[in-house]
C-alpha positions in Angstrom: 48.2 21.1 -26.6 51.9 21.8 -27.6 52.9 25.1 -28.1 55.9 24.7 -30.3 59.2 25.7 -28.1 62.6 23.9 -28.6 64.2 23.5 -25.5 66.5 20.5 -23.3 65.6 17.6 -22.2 67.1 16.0 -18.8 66.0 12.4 -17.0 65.4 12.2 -13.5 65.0 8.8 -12.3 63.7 7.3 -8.9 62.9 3.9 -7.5 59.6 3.7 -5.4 56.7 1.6 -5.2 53.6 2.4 -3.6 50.2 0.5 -2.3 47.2 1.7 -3.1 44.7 2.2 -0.2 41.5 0.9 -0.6 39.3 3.9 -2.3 37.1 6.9 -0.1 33.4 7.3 -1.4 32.9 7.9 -4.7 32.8 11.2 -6.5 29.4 12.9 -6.6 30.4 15.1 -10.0 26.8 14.9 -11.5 26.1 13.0 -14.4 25.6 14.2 -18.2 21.4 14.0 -19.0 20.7 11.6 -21.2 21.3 12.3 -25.1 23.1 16.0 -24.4 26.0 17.0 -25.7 27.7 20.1 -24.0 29.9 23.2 -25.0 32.9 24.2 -23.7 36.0 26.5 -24.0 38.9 27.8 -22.8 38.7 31.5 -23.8 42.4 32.7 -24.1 43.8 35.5 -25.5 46.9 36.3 -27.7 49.6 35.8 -25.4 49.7 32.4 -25.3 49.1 32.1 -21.4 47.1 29.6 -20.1 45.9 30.7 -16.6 44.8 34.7 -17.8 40.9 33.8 -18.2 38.5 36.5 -17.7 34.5 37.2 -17.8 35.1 39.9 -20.9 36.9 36.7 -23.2 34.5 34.5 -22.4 31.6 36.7 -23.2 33.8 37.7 -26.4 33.9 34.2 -27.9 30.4 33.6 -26.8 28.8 36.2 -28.7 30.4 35.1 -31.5 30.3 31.7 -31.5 26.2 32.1 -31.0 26.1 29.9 -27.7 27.1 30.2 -23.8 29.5 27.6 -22.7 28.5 25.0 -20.3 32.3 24.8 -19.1 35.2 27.0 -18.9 39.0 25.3 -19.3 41.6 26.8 -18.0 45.2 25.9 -16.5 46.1 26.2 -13.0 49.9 26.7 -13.1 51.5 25.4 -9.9 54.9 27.0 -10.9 53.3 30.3 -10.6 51.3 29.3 -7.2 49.9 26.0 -5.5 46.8 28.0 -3.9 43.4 26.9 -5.8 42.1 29.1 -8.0 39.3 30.4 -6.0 38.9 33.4 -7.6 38.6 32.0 -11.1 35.9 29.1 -10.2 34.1 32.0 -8.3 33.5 33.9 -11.1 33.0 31.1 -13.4 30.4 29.3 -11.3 28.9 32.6 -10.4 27.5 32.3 -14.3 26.0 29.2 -14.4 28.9 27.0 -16.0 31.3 24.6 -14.8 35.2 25.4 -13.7 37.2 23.0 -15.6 41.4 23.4 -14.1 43.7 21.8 -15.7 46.0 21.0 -12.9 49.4 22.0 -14.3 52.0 20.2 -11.6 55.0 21.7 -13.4 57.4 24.5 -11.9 57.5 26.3 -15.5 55.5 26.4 -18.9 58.9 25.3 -20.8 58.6 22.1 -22.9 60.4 19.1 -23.8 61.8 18.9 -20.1 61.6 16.9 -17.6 59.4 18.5 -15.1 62.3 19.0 -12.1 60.0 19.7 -9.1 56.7 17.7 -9.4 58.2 14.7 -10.1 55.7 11.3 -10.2 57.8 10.1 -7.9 57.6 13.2 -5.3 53.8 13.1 -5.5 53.8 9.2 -4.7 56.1 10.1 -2.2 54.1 12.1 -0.2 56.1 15.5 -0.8 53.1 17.8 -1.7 50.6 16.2 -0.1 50.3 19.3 2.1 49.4 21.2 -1.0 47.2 19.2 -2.9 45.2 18.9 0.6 44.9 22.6 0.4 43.7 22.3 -3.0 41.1 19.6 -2.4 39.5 21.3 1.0 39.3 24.5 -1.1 37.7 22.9 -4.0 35.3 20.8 -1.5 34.3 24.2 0.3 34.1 26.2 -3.2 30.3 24.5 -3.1 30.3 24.1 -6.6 30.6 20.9 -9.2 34.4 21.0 -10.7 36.0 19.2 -13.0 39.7 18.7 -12.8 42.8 16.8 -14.5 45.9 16.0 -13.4 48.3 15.1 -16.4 47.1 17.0 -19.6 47.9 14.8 -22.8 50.3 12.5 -20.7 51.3 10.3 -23.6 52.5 12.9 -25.4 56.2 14.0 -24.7 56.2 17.8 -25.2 54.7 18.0 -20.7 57.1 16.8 -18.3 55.2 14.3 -16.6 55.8 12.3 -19.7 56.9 8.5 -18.9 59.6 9.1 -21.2 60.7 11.3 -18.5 60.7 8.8 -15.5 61.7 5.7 -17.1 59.9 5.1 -20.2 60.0 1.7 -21.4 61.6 -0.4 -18.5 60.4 -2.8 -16.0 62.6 -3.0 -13.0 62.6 0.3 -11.8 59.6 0.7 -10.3 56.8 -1.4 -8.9 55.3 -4.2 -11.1 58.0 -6.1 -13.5 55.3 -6.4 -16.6 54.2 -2.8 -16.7 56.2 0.3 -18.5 58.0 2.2 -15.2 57.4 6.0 -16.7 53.4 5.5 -17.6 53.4 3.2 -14.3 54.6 6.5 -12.1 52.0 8.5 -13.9 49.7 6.3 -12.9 50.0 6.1 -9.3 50.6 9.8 -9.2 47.1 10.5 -10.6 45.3 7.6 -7.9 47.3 9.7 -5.1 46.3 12.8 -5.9 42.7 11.6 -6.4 43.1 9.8 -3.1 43.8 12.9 -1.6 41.3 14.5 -2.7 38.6 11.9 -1.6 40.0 12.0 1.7 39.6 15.8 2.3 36.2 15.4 0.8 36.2 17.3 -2.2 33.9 14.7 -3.7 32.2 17.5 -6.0 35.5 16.9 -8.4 34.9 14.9 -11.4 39.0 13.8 -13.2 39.2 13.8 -16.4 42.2 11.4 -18.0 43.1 13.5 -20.8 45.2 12.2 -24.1 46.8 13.3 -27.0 45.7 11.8 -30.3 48.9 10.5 -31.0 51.4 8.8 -28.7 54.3 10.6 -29.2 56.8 8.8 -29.0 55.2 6.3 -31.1 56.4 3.2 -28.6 54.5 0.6 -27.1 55.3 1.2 -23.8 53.8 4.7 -24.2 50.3 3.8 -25.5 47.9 6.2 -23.3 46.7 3.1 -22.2 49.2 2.7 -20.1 48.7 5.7 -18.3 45.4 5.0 -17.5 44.5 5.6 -13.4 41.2 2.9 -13.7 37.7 3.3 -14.0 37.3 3.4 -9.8 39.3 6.7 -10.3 37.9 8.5 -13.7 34.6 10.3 -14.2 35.4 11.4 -18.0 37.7 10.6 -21.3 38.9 13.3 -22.9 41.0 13.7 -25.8 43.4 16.6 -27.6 42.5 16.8 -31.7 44.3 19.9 -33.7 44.8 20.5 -36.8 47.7 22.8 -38.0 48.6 24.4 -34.8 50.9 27.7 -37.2 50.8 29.1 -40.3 54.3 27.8 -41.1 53.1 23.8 -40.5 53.3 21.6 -43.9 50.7 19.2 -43.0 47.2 19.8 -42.7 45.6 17.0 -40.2 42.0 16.4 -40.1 39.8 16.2 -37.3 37.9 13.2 -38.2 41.3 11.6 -38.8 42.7 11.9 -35.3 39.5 11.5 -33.6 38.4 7.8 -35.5 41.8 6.4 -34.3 41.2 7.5 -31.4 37.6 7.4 -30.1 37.9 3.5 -30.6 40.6 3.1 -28.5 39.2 5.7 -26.0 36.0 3.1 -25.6 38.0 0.1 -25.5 39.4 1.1 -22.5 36.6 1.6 -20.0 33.2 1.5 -22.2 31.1 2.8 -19.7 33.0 6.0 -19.4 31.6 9.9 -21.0 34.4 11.1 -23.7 34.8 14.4 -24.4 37.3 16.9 -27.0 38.6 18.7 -24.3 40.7 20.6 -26.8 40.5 20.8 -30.4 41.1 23.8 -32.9 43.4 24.8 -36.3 45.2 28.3 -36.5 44.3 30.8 -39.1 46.7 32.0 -42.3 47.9 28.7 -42.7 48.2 28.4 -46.3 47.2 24.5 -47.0 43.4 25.0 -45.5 40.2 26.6 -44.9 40.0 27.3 -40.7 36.7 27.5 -41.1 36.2 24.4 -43.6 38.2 22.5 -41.0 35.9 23.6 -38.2 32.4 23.0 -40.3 33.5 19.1 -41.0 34.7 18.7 -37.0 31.4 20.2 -35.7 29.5 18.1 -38.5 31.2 15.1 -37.3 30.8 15.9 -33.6 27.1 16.7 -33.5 26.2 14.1 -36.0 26.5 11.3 -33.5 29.4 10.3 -35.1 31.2 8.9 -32.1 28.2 8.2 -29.9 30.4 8.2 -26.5 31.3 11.9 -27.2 29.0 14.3 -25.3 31.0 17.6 -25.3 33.7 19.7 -26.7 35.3 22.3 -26.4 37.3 24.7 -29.0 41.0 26.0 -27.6 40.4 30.0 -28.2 43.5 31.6 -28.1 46.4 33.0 -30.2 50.2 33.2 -29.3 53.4 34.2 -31.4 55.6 31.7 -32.7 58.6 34.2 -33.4 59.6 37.7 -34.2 57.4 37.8 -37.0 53.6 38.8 -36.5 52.4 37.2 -40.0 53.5 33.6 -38.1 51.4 34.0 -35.0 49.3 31.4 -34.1 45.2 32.5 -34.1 42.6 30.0 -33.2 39.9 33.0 -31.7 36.4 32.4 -32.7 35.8 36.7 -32.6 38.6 37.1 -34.7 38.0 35.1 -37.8 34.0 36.3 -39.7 34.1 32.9 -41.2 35.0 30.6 -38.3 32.1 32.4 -36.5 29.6 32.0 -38.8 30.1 28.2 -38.8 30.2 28.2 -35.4 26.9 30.5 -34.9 25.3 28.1 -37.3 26.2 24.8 -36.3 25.7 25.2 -32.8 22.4 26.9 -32.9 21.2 24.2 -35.4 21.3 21.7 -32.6 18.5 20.7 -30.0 21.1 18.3 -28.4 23.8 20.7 -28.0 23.7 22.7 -24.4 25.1 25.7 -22.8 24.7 24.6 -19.5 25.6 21.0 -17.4 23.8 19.4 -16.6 
């Protein structure tokens, strides 16, 4: 998800190849039951952080959306500390529901940058490795199933690790001549860290590749495609679909828009492979739509069966300011909008498939 922030933009290039070892065991992240679909959330508040989760927001947006949560999304901000979030997948777990951390390698939430410290090319390198094998041998010993991505929306330009960042478009900067260098770094930056965590055992991890629903930029070399780690590596698909993100934006995308271009694309590239809406949502007060109209036609859409690969979601609840100016703020929270609740209450009670708990 971008929150919108205008800031600089630097390149930091680096020449490196790497081999790929051959793979550890397989991940042991059980498997969705046959013809479920799950709920999920990440249950912000109003600040706009991304790593402040707690049991009394959670229990806020499930009372009002009328059903528990199977998962819980959060972000695991590296820039803030490296140490695995123990105590948040305690809690988490300790109800029943699966710890989803979005593995934020970046030294600061600032956008449109490229990210300075956890480069591609540093994690290929080996420079964190201490770290991450922290990470994994906490996450193995947490006793728990987890799922986990690296790389949130990678093909789209607003987070740092961005191939527009580390080379974009070109060939002879980095390992193979007929593949885009930036997406390419991506790449084997996601298999290392998943190496890693094989290796320290932390098989209980499912990764999730996780795209926007637009490349941006709109290039061929940045196709999410590109980006793609390989079906030896993934255990879900997951992709980003919001509508206006502010009161203030002039366009009002649908859900079903961004989703049909990008479903097929999603299934295309490895067919055998679960696909979730890790994120979706539309703000409030915005002036050319209906919140909750947009949310009835998405959750009509997704528990219809429209895109038959898709067996979960789960809605971004959380509100941030854009400026100086409260009537501009951002509001996407469930408990905070009578309407949006009542479609919620009522669409997801309405349907057998649809469960609070994986598996």
């Amino acid at each position: 998800m971008r929150h919108l922030l205008l800031l600089c933009a630097c390149v930091v290039a680096c020449d490196s190849t790497r081999e790929t070892p051959p793979l550890p065991p397989a991940d042991s992240f059980p498997a969705p039951a046959a013809g479920a679909r799950y709920h999920g959330v990440f249950p912000g508040d109003t600040s706009g952080l991304e790593n402040t989760i707690t049991p009394a927001r959670l229990a806020e947006y499930e009372g009002a959306a009328g059903l528990p949560a199977a998962w819980v999304y959060f972000s695991h901000e590296w820039g803030e500390g490296r140490a695995f979030p123990g105590a948040e997948v305690a809690w988490i777990a300790g109800q029943g529901k699966v710890p989803y951390i979005r593995l934020m390698l970046r030294s600061s939430t600032e956008q449109d940058l490229a990210e300075p410290l956890f480069t591609p090319d540093r994690i290929i390198a080996g420079d964190v490795d201490a770290d991450l094998r922290r990470w994994a041998r906490a996450a193995r010993t947490a006793g728990t199933p987890i799922l986990a991505e690296y790389g949130t929306e990678m093909n789209g330009e607003w987070f740092g690790w961005n191939g527009k960042w580390f080379g974009g478009g070109t060939l002879t900067g980095y390992g193979d001549p007929t593949a885009p260098d930036g997406p390419e770094r991506f790449r084997d930056a996601y298999r290392h860290i998943i190496d890693l965590a094989r290796e320290e055992g932390a098989r209980n991890v499912g990764w999730v590749f996780h795209v926007n629903d637009g490349d941006y930029p709109a290039a061929a070399w940045n196709r999410f495609e590109a980006y793609y780690p390989g079906d030896a590596y993934v255990t879900w698909l997951a992709v980003s679909v919001y509508g206006a993100q502010t009161p203030q934006d002039g366009e009002w995308p649908r859900f079903r828009d961004g989703m049909d271009a990008t479903y097929a694309r999603l299934v295309a590239l490895a067919p055998a492979k679960p696909v979730i809406v890790a994120e979706f949502g539309v703000t409030r007060d915005n002036p050319l739509g209906s919140q909750a109209a947009w949310a009835d036609s998405a959750l009509a859409d997704l528990l219809g069966g429209r895109w038959p690969a898709v067996i979960g979601f789960s809605w971004w609840n959380e509100g941030w300011p854009n400026d100086d100016d409260p009537a501009h703020d951002t509001n996407m929270r469930v408990q905070d909008n009578a309407p949006l609740a009542a479609v919620f209450t009522a669409r997801l009670t309405a349907a057998p498939a649809l469960k609070g708990q994986y598996p």
